[in-house]
C-alpha positions, 0 to 999 in steps of 0.5 A: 511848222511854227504856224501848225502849232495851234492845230497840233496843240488841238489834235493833241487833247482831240486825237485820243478822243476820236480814236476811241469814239470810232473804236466805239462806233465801229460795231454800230454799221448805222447810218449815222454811225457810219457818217460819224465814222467817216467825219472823223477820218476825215479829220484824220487825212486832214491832218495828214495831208501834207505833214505828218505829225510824228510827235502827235502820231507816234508808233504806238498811236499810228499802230491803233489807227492803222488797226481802225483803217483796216477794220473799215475796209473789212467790215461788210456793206450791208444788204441793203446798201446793195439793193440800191441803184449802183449810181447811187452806191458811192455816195452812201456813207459806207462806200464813203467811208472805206474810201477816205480810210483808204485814201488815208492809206494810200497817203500815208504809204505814198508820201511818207511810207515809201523809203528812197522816195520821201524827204529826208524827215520821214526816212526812218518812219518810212523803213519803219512803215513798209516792214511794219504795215505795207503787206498787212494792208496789202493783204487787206486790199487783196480780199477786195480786189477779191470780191470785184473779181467775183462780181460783187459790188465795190465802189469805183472810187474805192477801186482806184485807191486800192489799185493805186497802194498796190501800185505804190508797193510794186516799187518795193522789194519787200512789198514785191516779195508779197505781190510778187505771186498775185501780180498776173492774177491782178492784171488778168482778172482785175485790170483787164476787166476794168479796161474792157469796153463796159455796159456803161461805155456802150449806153453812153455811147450811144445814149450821148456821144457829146458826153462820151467824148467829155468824160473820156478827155476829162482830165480831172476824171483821169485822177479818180477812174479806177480805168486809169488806176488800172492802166498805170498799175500795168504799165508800173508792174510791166516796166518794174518787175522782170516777166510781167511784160511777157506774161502781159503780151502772152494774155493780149495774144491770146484774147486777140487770137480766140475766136471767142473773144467778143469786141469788149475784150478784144478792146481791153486787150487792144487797151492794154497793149497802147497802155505799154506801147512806150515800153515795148518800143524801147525794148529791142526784142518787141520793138521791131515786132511792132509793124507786125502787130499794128498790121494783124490786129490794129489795122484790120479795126477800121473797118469793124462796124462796132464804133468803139473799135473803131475809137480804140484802134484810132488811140493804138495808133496814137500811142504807137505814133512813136514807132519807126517803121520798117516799111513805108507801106506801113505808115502810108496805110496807118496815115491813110486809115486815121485820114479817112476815120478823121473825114469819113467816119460817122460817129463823133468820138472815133473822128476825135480818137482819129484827130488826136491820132493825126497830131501824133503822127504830126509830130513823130513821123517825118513822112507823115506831113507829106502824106497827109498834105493833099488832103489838108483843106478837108482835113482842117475845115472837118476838124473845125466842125469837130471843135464846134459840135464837141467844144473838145479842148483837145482838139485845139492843140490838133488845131494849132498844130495843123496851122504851124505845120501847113501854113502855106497850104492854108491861106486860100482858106484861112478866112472861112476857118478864122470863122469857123473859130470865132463863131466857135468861140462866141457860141462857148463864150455866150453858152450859160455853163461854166467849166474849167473845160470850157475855158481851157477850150476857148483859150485853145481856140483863141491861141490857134486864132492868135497862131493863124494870124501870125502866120498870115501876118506878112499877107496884108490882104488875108489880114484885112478879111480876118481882122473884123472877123477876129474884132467879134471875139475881141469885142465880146471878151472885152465888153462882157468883160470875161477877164479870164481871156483878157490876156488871149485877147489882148495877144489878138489885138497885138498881132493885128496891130503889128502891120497897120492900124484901121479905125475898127481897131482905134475902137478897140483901143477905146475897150482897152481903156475903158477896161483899164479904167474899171480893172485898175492896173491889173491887166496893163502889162498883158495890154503893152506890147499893143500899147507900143504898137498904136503909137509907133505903127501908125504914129500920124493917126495916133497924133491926130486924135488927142484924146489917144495921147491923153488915154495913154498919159493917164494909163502911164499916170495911173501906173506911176502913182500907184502901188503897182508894183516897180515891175508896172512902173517900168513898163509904164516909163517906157511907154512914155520914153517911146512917146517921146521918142517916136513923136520927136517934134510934134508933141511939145505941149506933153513934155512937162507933163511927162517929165513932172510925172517921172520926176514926181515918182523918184521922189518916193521911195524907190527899190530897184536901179532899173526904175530909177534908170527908167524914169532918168531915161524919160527925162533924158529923152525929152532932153534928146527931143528938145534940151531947151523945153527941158530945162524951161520945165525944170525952171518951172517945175523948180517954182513949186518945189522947196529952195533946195537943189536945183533940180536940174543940178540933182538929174545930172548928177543921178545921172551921171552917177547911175551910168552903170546902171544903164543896160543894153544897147537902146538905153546904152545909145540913148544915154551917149546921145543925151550927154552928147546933147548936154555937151553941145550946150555951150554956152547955154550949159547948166551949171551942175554940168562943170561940177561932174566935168571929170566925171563925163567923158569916164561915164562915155567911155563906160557906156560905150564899152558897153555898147560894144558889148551890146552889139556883139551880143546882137549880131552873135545872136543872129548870127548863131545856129539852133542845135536844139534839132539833134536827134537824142537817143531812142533808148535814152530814157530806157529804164531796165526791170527791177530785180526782185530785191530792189527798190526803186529810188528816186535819185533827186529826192532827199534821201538819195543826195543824202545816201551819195553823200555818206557814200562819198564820204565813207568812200574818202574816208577809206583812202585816207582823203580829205573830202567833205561833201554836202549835197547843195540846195539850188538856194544854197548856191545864190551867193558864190554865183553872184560873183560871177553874174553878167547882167544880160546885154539886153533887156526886157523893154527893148523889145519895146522899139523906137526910132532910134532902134532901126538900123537905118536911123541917121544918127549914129551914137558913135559918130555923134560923141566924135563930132560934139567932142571934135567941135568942143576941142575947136571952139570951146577948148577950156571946156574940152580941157575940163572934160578930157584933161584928168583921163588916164592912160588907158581911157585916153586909149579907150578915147581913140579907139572910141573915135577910130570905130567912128570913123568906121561906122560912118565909112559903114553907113555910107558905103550902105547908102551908096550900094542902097542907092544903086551902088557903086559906078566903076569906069570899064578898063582894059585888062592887061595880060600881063604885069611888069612888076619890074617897070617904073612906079606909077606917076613917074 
């Protein structure tokens, strides 16, 4: 709050001053009084926004502007203001005016005025302002409620806030009291009005179907439309308050019984009853009424000649997609009328009502994939030419969930939607507008793009047709530089780089470093996993070029000597270790360079043990790629460096020290064979190694018990079963009415944790028991669980495959320390004894059990390779009848 104190010191002298300047002007309905007046509520919500300052604002205070809020609301709009167009009405000052002093209102009543729902500060302001203002306001916004019910004008915007506070107050017992004999009359002459298909939708309609279909899936929209106020007022007073749900369904009936109700109010009645559809699936008494009701009044909309019935039946559907039907004839008729609407229909937005519809059914009815899989081929190339012509960013998720769902099914045409897509994408991605919508909507596009070719990954010769499709998107992306898809498309160029790599995508990788050079570091972590890909899917096309070795130094180099961040330096390491490792022999002239480059960024500052590992894991790998070539570097390196510690000297003994520090079963593996590999120097051994000579079989027997660990882990997971497909309970989310004396709390807010806790206490109390409780932040509970802390068995960069992560590598870690420790034991017996002669009981015991799970694995390893190689050859031999058990032993 200390960085607030500046503004409350102002609002301290100015408060005053505009609380009795709007008090003068209030009288003055002028335009240029009415904009002064609205200049200062907005100050006044400015100030309120977030924190309510209850020192500046005291009872006294607030009560003075709650009395200016009110008459704002009340005063009459001028003749005039009416005359005017009604699209132009909302942005005249006065209707603005009344908006932002309702919208203060509703603040003040949502975020602080709202007991059981608000932080523990503002508990007692919040009893104080529901039995002081909640019903006096109410009272006031039923008067406007009351002119929209006669016809007179008010502002949409005005509208939704004044539905919302009524919303709010439905929670509470004490404003409920008040609502509690107006609510019906709110829902039949406000809120169904407001949800019948209006003069405005149908000129719309038919006017511009395009932007029909924009507004009525903007989700931005959905936050100011007095539609949605009105629909979330409905479902609040059908799920809160007892017979407000019948009354409701009593009303729907009715408008869709009479013979007099025209198509905009049969719409509105249809709107209401998919508003509450979750509420009424879960209440057993309407629940099994459902199939009834979709059947008589929703079904029968399909074939209406008026569009927008069409739509509004389509969206039943798919907020009933939830239901469980008695019959099977019901969900084969909902399936085949949503189909049909999807490849038939001729008007543009009822095609996507039926999309979205589709998906839901996807997901909530079993039966339905069945059903609908014949017709999958239509139904996707249909909804494809949907996305182009409405660039709705909805039906991408249709889109996506379409190819998860019918892979298979769609790999004879996979290539013609791969171009459907990308001629998609470079029409929105080329169009001049800018919108949230349109990127939302090509993020869908290239996520479903992303999702195809994964599912076509393992078909080399579809994979080979949607590559140079998929390249024009990711080509456009990167050379016109629209960094907000870097990231979609740099996951493009991941999967297609996953099985092999063509000289049309070498090309790519230049745009990649060509990006990387103008953006700096910004996008390297998004561009990684295709970095590992290009050196290890094709590694001889990677070695041929060297300007692709040189490009990925100086992305490693640019990482490492910047302030990136340790999380980029790691990352960055790897992929230099991966260099290494995957290049074992054919690289040498690299290695100075890339052990100068890590042992340079040691020599700064450092904050975390995993960049410290990370960069020893480099130097290690090109100690297990050539020892000798190591240390000629570090002699080297040695000349241009102060006469203090050698530096081979402070490597081994940093690593040696940082054993621990080692994670997972790559790394773990990585640094038993690089000590194997140090050991086995004999006689060429650096000297700095007889200095840590007790210290490296306890750091062996550390890593390899870690290994275990680390392969346990890894089988255990591939080994498990998902749960995560348990059926749930229907009902487990099932909410009862609220009594009219009770509120609605919720229960993670401060003031219930702070309620259970006195309960608790006084509870306790009453039973003579010691209890004492405090209801514990996530954050307060850090410290007591860093005792218990595991580190993961794995870690993030192992994804990052090398050689030595196959299960076919030849050299077995295990195997490896047996043979290096044996031979030391037989030719160098003084160094073995420096080595093994100070072990304990228990680590000798460690010792053996490390060389008996050598044995093991190497038994393992070629009993593999002989059943690999044919198997085993066994000689065919008479089978006796029967066993004399009794006879001589064998051989005698």
């Amino acid at each position: 709050m200390d960085e607030r104190a500046p503004l409350n010191e102002a609002m301290n002298l100015l408060l005053p001053y505009n609380l009795e300047l709007i008090s003068r002007l209030l009288p003055d309905q002028s335009e240029q009084s009415v904009l002064l007046q609205k200049q200062i509520l907005k100050v006044f919500f400015a100030l309120t926004q977030y924190v309510l300052p209850m020192d500046l604002l005291t009872k006294p205070v607030l009560s003075n502007w709650m009395q200016v809020f009110l008459r704002v609301l009340e005063a009459p709009v001028p003749e005039e203001v009416n005359s005017r167009d009604e699209d132009e009405r909302p942005e005249l000052p006065w209707w603005k005016c009344k908006k932002w002093a309702i919208h203060i209102l509703h603040r003040l009543f949502e975020r602080y005025g709202s007991p059981g729902n608000v932080s523990k500060e503002y508990n007692e302001f919040a009893q104080w302002y529901l039995k002081t203002f909640s019903v006096g306001v109410l009272e006031v916004l039923l008067k406007i409620l009351e002119l929209y019910r006669q016809k007179i004008y008010i502002a949409p915007r005005v509208m939704q806030l004044c539905l919302n506070y009524v919303d709010q107050g439905i929670i509470h017992a004490h404003s409920w009291s008040f609502l509690k004999c107006h609510m019906f009359t709110i829902i039949r002459d406000i809120v169904f009005p407001l949800l019948c298909y209006s003069e405005a939708d149908d000129e719309l309609w038919h006017a511009d179907p395009h932007e029909y279909i924009r507004l009525k899936f903007d989700i931005f929209e959905d936050f100011v439309s007095p539609v949605m106020a009105a629909q979330t007022l409905l479902h609040s007073a059908c799920k809160k308050r007892k017979n407000m749900l019948q009354k409701s369904i009593d009303l729907i009936l009715e408008v869709l019984n009479s013979p007099n109700a025209g198509a905009p109010q049969k719409d509105g009645a249809l709107h209401m009853i998919g508003s509450i559809a979750d509420i009424l699936l879960k209440k057993p008494m309407y629940k099994d009424k459902m199939d009834e009701m979709l059947a008589r009044y929703v079904f029968p909309e399909f074939s209406n000649p008026k569009g927008h019935m069409r739509a509004r039946a389509c969206w039943v559907l798919h907020y009933f997609s939830e239901i469980k039907f008695k019959q099977d004839e019901a969900i084969l008729e909902a399936t085949r009328l949503v189909v049909n609407a999807v490849l038939k229909d001729e008007e543009l937005p009822v095609k996507v009502e039926a999309a979205i519809a589709l998906q839901m059914f996807l997901n909530s009815q079993d039966k339905c994939e069945k059903l609908i899989e014949p017709q999958i081929k239509e139904i996707t190339m249909e909804l494809l030419r949907i996305i182009r012509v409405t660039e709705n960013d909805d039906l991408t998720n249709v889109m996506h969930k379409i190819v998860c769902t019918y892979n298979e099914r769609l790999i004879p045409i996979a290539v013609e939607m791969c171009q459907h897509m990308v001629t998609t994408l470079l029409q929105v991605i080329n169009s001049e507008e800018g919108s949230d919508e349109k990127s939302i909507m090509i993020m869908g596009l290239l996520n479903t793009l992303e999702n195809l070719l994964n599912v076509m990954e393992n078909n080399q010769l579809i994979m080979s047709q949607l590559e140079p499709i998929v390249i024009q998107v990711v080509a456009c992306i990167f050379t016109q530089k629209q960094k907000e898809f870097y990231e979609e498309a740099l996951c493009l160029v991941f999967v297609l780089t996953n099985k092999a790599i063509s000289p049309d995508l070498w090309k790519v990788l230049e745009l990649m470093y060509s990006i990387f050079e103008d953006e700096g570091i910004d996008y390297f972590l998004d561009m990684m996993p295709s970095l590992h890909n290009y050196i290890t899917v094709d590694t001889q096309a990677f070695l041929s070029n060297e300007i692709y070795l040189l490009a990925m130094f100086n992305i490693c180099k640019s990482v490492l000597s910047s302030d990136a961040g340790e999380d980029p330096e790691c990352h960055a390491a790897k992929l230099l270790e991966v260099i290494i490792l995957q290049c074992k022999g054919k690289i040498d002239q690299c290695i100075p360079s890339f052990v100068e480059l890590v042992l340079q960024r040691l020599m700064r500052e450092v904050k975390t043990s995993e960049l410290r590992t990370m960069c020893l894991q480099v130097v290690i790998a090109a100690l297990y790629y050539n020892p000798v070539l190591l240390f000629e570097t570090f002699a080297t390196l040695q000349a241009t460096m102060p006469a203090t510690e050698s530096i081979a000297s402070h490597f081994i003994k940093q690593w040696i020290h940082d054993t621990d520090c080692f994670l997972g079963l790559h790394d773990r593996k990585l640094c038993v064979l690089g000590l194997c590999t140090i050991l086995a120097m004999a006689p060429n051994r650096p000297p700095a190694l007889n200095e840590c000579a007790d210290k490296i079989v306890p750091s062996l027997i550390l890593l390899f018990d870690g290994l275990k660990r680390a392969y346990a882990a890894k089988y255990a997971e591939s080994d498990e079963e998902s749960d995560s497909d348990l059926d749930e309970d229907d009902d487990s989310d099932y909410v009862e009415v609220l009594s009219s004396d009770e509120d609605e709390i919720d229960e993670e807010g401060n003031q219930y944790l702070e309620t259970l806790e006195k309960k608790i206490n006084k509870s306790a109390a009453d039973k003579d028991m010691n209890i004492t409780t405090a209801i514990m932040s996530d954050d307060d509970s850090d410290d007591s669980d860093d005792e218990d802390y595991t580190p993961p068995e794995e870690t993030a960069l192992e994804s990052y495959t090398t050689p030595l992560d196959t299960d076919d590598y030849a050299i077995d870690e295990y195997v490896t320390f047996k043979e290096v420790l044996l031979g030391l034991q037989q030719n160098d017996p003084g160094w073995y004894g420096a080595l093994t002669s100070h072990l304990s009981t228990e680590q000798q015991k460690a010792l053996q059990e490390i060389m008996t799970l050598a044995d093991q694995r190497k038994a393992a390893a070629e009993s593999k390779r002989i059943e690999q190689s044919g198997g085993y050859s066994f000689v065919n031999q008479t089978v006796p009848t029967s066993f004399n058990f009794g006879g001589q032993p064998l051989g005698r």
